[in-house]
C-alpha positions in Angstrom: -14.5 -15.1 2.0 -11.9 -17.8 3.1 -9.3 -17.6 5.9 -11.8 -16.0 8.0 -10.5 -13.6 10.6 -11.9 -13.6 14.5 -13.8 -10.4 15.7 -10.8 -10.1 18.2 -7.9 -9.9 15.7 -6.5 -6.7 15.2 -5.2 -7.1 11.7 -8.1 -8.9 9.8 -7.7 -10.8 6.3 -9.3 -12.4 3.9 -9.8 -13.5 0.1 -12.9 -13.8 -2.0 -13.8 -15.9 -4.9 -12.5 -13.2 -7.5 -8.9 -13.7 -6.1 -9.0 -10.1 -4.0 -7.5 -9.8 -0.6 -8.8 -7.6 1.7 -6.8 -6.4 4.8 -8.1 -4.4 7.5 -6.1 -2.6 10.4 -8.9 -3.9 13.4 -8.0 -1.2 16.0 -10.8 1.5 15.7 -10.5 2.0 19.2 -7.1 3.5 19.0 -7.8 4.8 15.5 -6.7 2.0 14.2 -2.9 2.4 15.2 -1.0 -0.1 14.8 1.2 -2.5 17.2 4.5 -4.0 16.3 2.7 -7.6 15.9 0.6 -6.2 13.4 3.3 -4.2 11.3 4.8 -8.1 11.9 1.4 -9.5 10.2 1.1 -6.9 7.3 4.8 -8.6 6.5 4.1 -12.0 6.2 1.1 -11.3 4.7 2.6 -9.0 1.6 5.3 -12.2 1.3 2.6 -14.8 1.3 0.4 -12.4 -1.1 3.2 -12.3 -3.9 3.0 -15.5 -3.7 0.0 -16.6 -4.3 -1.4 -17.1 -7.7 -4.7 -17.4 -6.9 -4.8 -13.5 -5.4 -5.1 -11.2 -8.3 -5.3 -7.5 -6.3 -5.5 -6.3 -2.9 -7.3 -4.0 -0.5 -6.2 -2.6 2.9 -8.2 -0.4 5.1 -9.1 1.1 8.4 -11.9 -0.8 10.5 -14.7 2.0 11.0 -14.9 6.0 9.9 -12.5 7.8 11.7 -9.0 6.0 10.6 -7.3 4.4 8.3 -4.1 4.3 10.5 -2.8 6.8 13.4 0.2 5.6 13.3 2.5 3.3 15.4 1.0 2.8 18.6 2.9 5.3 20.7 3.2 2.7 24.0 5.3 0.8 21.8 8.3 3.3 22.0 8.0 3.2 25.9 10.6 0.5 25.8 13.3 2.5 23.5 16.5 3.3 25.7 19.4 3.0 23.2 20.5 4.5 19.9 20.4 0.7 18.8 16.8 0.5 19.8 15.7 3.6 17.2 18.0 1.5 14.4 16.0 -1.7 14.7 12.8 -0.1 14.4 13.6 2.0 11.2 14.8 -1.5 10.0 12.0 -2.9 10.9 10.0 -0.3 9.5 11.7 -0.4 5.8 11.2 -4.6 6.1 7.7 -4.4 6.3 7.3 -1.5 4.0 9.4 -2.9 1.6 7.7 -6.1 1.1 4.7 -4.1 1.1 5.6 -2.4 -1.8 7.4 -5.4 -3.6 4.6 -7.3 -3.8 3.8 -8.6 -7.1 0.3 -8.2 -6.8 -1.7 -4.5 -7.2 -2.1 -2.9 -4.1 -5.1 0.0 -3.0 -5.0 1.6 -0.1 -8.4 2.7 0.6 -8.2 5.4 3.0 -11.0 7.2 5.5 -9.9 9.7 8.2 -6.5 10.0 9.7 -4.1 8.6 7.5 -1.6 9.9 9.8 2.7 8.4 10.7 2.9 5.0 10.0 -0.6 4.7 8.6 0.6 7.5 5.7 3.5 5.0 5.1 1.8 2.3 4.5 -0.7 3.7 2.2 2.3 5.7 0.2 4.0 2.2 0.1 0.6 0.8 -1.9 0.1 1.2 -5.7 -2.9 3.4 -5.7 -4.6 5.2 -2.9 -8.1 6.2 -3.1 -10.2 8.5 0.0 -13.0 9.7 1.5 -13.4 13.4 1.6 -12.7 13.9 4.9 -9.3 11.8 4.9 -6.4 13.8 6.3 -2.9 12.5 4.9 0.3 13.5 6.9 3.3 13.0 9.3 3.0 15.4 12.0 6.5 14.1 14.0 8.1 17.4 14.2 5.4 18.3 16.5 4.7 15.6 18.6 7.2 12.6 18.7 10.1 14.8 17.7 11.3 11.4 15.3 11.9 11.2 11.8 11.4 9.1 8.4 13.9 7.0 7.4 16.0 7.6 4.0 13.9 4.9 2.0 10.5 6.5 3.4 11.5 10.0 2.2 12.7 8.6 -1.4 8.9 6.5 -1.4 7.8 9.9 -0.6 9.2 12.2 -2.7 8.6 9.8 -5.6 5.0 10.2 -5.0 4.6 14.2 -4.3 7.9 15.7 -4.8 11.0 16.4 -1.8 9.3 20.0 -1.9 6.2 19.0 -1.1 7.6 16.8 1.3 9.7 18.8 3.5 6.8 21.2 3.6 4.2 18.7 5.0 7.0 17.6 7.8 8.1 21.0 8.3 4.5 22.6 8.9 3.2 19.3 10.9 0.1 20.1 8.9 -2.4 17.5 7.5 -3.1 17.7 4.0 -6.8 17.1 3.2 -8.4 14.7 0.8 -9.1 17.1 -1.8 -5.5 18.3 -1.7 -4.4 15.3 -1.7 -6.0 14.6 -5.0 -4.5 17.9 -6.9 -0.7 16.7 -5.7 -1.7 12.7 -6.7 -1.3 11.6 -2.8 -4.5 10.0 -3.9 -6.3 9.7 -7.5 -9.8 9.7 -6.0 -11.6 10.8 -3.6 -15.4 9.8 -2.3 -18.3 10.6 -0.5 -18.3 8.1 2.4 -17.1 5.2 3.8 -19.9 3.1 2.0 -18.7 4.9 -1.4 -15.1 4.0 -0.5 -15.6 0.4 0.0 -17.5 -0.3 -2.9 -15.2 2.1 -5.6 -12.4 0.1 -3.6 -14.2 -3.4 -4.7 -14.8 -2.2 -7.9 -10.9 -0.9 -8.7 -9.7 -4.2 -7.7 -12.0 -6.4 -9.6 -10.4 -3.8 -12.4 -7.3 -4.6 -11.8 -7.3 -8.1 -11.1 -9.1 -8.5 -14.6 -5.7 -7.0 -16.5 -2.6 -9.2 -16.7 -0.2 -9.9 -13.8 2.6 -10.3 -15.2 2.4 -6.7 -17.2 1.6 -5.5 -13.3 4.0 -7.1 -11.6 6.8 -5.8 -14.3 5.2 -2.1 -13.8 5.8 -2.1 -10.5 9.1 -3.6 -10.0 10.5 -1.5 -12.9 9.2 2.0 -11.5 10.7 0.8 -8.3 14.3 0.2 -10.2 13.6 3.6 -11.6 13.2 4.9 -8.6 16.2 2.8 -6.4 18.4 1.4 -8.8 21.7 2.0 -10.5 20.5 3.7 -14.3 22.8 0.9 -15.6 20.0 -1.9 -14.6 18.0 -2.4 -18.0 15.3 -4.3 -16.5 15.8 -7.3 -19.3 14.5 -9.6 -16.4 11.2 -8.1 -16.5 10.4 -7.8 -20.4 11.4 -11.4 -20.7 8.8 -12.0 -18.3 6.3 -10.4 -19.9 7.1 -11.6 -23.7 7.9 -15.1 -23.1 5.0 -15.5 -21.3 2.0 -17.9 -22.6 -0.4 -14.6 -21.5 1.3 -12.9 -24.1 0.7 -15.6 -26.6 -2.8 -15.7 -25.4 -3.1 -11.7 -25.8 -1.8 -11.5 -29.0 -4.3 -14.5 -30.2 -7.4 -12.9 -27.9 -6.7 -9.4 -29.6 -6.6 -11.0 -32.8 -9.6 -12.8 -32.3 -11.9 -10.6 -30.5 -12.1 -12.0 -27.9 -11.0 -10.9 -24.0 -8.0 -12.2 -23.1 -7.5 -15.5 -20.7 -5.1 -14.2 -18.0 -3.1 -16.9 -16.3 -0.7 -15.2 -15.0 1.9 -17.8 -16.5 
């Protein structure tokens, strides 16, 4: 691994020699819940991911069994006195999602107990989710912090499991478990363990990071259009990208070889 992260850091990273970033929310203590310097972290890092052409997929995931994420840490609210402070920190909450989910690189949330609040945002802002069987998925507000999801969370949602499904998770308060999860495609695996997790995690990102980036990176920016955009927007940009690319040219002249392709990225 390179960029090696200190025992005491509570958002660890790193990148091995197959070009796959692993991120890991380093708060087991507090189930892994996460502080406004580390939602300021997972930011830079998703901008300095995208940008990298030496990372080719990415992991993030809880330290230990019981978490993935719990959440914002609730001490961080203490400070909240205005209707300006409850603005900034949706904002905030949509920057660091959004560049989350705008990076150009495959993301996998690899999830193991409470996926829970902020935690369940992050991992519905990743490309694929996979979990152990006992995850629990779910935002639980309407019977503890009394808040609510911003617009652009509910859309991310809803684009996932459907503004049914949606309002009944957030009306009930109820945690959906892993198995659920699966059937609604929250999730499209779940594992054993923790030990199972991590290494089907490793394995679905060597996958990925195998397969072309520029086909990837056009996948997920023109589902996100879909998704956000005007119906107007063609998405031109993106299969220029991909077709005027030399790893077309080199897919074209691998497939008619016989050979596997040469992905550059370029």
């Amino acid at each position: 691994m390179t960029d090696a992260p200190t025992e005491t850091d509570e958002l660890l990273y790193g990148v091995d020699d197959e070009g796959i970033a692993r991120i890991t929310l380093n708060r087991p203590q507090a189930r892994n819940a996460l502080t406004f310097a580390m939602y300021e972290r997972l930011h830079g890092l998703s901008l300095a991911i995208g940008a990298d052409p030496a990372i080719r997929a990415v992991v993030i995931q809880g330290a230990g069994d019981r978490a993935f994420a719990a959440g914002t840490d609730i001490a961080q609210f203490r400070a909240f006195s205005t209707a300006e402070d409850a603005l900034a920190y949706e904002r905030f909450m949509d920057r660091v999602l959004g560049a989350l989910e705008a990076c150009a690189k495959p993301t996998i949330a690899a999830i193991a107990g409470a996926c829970t609040g902020g935690g369940a945002a992050i991992a519905a802002a990743c490309d694929l989710r996979i979990a152990t069987r006992d995850a629990r998925f779910g935002f639980p507000i309407a019977r503890t912090l009394g808040n609510c999801l911003s617009v652009t969370n509910l859309r991310r949602l809803s684009a996932l499991v459907g503004a049914a499904r949606v309002k009944e998770m957030i009306f009930s308060a109820r945690l959906v478990e892993a198995e659920e999860a699966r059937t609604i495609g929250l999730v499209s695996e779940v594992v054993a363990d923790v030990d199972a997790l991590h290494a089907r995690a490793t394995d679905l990102a060597r996958l990925v990071a195998g397969h072309a980036p520029r086909t990837l990176a056009a996948t997920k920016e023109g589902l996100r259009r879909v998704r956000d955009e005007p119906p107007s927007e063609a998405g031109d940009d993106l299969i220029l990208q991909c077709y005027t690319s030399a790893d077309f040219r080199e897919g074209m002249e691998a497939f008619l070889g016989k050979r596997p392709p040469r992905w550059t990225g370029r």
